[in-house]
FIMI-612845 format. One record per atom (N, C-alpha, C, O): atom name; residue number from 1; residue in three letters; x, y, z. Coordinates in steps of 0.02 Angstrom, whole numbers, plus 50000, padded with zeros to 5 digits. Layout:
FIMI-612845
atom  n  res  X  Y  Z
CA  NUM  ALA  X  Y  Z
...
//
This chain:
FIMI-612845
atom  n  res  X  Y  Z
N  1  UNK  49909  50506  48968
CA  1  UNK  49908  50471  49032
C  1  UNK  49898  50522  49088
O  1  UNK  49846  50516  49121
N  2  UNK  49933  50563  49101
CA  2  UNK  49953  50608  49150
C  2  UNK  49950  50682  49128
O  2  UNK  49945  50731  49166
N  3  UNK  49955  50682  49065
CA  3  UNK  49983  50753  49049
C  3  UNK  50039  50763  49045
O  3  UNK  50061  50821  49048
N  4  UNK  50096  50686  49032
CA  4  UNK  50160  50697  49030
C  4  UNK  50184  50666  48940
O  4  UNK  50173  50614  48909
N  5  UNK  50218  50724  48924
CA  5  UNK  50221  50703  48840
C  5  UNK  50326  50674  48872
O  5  UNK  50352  50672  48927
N  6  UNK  50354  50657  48788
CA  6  UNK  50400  50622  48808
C  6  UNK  50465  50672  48865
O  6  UNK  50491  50647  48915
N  7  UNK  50478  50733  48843
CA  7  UNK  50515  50778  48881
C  7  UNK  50516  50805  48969
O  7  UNK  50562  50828  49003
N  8  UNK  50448  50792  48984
CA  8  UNK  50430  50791  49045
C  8  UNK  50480  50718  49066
O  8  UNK  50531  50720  49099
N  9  UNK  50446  50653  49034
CA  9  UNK  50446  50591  49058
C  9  UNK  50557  50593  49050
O  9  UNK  50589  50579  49101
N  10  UNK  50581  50604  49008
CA  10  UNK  50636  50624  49028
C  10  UNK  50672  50643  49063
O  10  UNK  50722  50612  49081
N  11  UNK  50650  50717  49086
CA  11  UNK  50665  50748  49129
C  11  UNK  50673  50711  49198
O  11  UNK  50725  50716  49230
N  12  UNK  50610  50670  49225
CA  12  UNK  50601  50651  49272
C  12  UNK  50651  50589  49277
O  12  UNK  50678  50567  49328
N  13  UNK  50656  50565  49213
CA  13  UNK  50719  50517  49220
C  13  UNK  50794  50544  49246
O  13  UNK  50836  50522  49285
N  14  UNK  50792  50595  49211
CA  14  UNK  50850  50604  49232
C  14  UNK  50864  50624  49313
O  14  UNK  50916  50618  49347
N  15  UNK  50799  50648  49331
CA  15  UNK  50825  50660  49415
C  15  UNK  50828  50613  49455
O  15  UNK  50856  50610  49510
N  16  UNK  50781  50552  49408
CA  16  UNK  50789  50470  49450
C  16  UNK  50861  50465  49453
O  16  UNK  50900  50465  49500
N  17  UNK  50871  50459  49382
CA  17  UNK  50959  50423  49369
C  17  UNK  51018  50484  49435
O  17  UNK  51057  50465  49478
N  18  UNK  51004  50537  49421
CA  18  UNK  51058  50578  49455
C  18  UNK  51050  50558  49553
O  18  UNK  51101  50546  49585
N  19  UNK  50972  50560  49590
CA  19  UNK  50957  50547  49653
C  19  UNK  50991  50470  49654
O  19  UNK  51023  50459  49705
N  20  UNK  50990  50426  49612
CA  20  UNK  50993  50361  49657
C  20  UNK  51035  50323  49615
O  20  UNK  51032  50263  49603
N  21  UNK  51073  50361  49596
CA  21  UNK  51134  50322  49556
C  21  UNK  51109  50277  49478
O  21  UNK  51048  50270  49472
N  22  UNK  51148  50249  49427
CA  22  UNK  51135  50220  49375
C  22  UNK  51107  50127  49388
O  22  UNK  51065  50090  49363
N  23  UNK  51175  50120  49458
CA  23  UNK  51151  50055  49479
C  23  UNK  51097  50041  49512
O  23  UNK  51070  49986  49509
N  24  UNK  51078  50084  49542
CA  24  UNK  51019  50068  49587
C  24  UNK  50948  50048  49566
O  24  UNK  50909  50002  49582
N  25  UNK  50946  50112  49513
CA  25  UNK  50881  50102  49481
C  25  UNK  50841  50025  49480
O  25  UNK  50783  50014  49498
N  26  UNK  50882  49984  49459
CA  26  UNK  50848  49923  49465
C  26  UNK  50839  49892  49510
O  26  UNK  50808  49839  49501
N  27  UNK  50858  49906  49568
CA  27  UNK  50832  49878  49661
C  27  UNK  50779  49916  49658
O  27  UNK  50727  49884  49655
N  28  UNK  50772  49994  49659
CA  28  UNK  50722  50033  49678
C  28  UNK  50669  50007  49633
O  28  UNK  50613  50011  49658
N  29  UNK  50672  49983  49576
CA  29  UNK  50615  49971  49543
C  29  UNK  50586  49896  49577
O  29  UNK  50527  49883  49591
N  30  UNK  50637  49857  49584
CA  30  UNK  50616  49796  49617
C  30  UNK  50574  49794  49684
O  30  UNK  50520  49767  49697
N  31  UNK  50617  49836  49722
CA  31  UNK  50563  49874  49783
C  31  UNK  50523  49891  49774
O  31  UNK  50494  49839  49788
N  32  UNK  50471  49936  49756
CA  32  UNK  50430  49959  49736
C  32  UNK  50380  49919  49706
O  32  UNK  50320  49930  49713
N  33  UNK  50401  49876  49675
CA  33  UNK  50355  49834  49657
C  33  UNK  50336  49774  49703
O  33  UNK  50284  49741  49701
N  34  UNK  50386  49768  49745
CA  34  UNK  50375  49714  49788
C  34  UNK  50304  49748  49842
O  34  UNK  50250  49726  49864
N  35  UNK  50337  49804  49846
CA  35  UNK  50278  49863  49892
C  35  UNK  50213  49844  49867
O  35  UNK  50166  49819  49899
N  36  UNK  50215  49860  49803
CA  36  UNK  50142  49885  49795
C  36  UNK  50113  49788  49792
O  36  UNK  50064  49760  49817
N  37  UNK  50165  49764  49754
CA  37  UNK  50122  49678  49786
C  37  UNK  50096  49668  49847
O  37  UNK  50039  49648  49859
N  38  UNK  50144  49685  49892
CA  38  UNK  50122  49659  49957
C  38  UNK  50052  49717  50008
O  38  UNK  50017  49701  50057
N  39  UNK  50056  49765  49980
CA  39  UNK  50011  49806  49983
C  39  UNK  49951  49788  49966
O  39  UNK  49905  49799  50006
N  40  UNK  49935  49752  49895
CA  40  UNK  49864  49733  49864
C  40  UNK  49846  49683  49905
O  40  UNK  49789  49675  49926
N  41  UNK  49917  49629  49921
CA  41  UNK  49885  49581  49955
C  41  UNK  49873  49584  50024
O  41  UNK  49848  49543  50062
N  42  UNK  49895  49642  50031
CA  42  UNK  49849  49666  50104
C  42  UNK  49812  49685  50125
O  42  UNK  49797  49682  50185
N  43  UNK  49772  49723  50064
CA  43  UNK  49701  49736  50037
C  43  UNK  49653  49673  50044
O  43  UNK  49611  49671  50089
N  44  UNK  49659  49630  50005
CA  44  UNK  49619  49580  49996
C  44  UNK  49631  49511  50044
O  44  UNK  49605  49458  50024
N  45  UNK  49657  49511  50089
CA  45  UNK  49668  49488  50180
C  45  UNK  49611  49501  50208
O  45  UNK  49578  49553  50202
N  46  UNK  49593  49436  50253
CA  46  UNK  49523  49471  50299
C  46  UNK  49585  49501  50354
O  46  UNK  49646  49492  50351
N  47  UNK  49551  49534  50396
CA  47  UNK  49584  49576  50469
C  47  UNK  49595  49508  50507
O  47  UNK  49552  49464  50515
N  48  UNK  49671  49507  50534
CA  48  UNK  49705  49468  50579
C  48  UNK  49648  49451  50637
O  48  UNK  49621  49398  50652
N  49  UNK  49641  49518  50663
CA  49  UNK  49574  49526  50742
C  49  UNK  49509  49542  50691
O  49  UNK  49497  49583  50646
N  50  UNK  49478  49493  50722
CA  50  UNK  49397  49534  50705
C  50  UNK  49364  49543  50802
O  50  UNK  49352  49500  50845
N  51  UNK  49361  49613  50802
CA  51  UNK  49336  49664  50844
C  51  UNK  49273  49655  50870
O  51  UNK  49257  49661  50929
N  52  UNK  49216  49630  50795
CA  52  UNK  49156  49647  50787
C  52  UNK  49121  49599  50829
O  52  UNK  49128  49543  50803
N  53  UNK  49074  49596  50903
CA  53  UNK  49048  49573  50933
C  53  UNK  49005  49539  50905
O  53  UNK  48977  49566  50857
N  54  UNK  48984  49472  50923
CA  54  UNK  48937  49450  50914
C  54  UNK  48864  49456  50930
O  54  UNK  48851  49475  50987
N  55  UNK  48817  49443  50892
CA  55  UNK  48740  49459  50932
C  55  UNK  48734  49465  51004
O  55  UNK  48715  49515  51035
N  56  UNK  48757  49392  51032
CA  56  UNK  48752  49382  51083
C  56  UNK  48770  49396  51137
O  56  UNK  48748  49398  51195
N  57  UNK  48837  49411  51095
CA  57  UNK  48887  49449  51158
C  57  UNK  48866  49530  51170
O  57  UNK  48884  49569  51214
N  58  UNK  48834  49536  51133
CA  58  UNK  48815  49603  51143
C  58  UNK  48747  49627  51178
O  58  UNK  48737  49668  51222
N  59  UNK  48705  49587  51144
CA  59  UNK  48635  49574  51202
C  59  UNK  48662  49555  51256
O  59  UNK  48618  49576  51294
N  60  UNK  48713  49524  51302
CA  60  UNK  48722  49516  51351
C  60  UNK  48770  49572  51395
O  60  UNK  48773  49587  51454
N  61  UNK  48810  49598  51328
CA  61  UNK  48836  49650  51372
C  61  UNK  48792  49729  51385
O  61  UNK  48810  49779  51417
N  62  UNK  48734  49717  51350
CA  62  UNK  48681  49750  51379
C  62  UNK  48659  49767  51436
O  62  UNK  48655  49818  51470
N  63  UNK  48640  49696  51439
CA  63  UNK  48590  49662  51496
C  63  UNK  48640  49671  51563
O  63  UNK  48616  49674  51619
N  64  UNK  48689  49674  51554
CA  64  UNK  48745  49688  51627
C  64  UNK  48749  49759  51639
O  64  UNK  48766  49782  51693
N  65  UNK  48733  49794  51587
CA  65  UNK  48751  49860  51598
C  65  UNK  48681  49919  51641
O  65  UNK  48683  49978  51659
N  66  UNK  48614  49853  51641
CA  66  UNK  48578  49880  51657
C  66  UNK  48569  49847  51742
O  66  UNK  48526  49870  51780
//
């Protein structure tokens, strides 16, 4: 996957378990996942504002500027 065989992937457990307690682990995982959900689906959202001028509005804000 990574370049992580099982002793690495251990290791790293254990600094999970020691940083954030035995109980926690399972909020932080719940978080995190809620993250990255709400993240994708914020990806695939059109933009709240669309910015992007229209033809028209823009040929006209031309035409004023001259």
């Amino acid at each position: 996957m990574f370049g992580l065989g099982i002793g690495e992937l251990m290791v790293i457990l254990l600094i999970v378990v020691v940083v954030f307690g035995a109980g926690r682990i399972g909020d932080v995982g719940g978080d995190l996942g809620r993250a990255i959900r709400n993240f994708r689906k914020a990806l695939n959202e059109p933009d709240s504002i669309d910015v992007t001028p229209k033809d028209g509005e823009a040929k006209k804000t031309e035409a004023e500027k001259k």
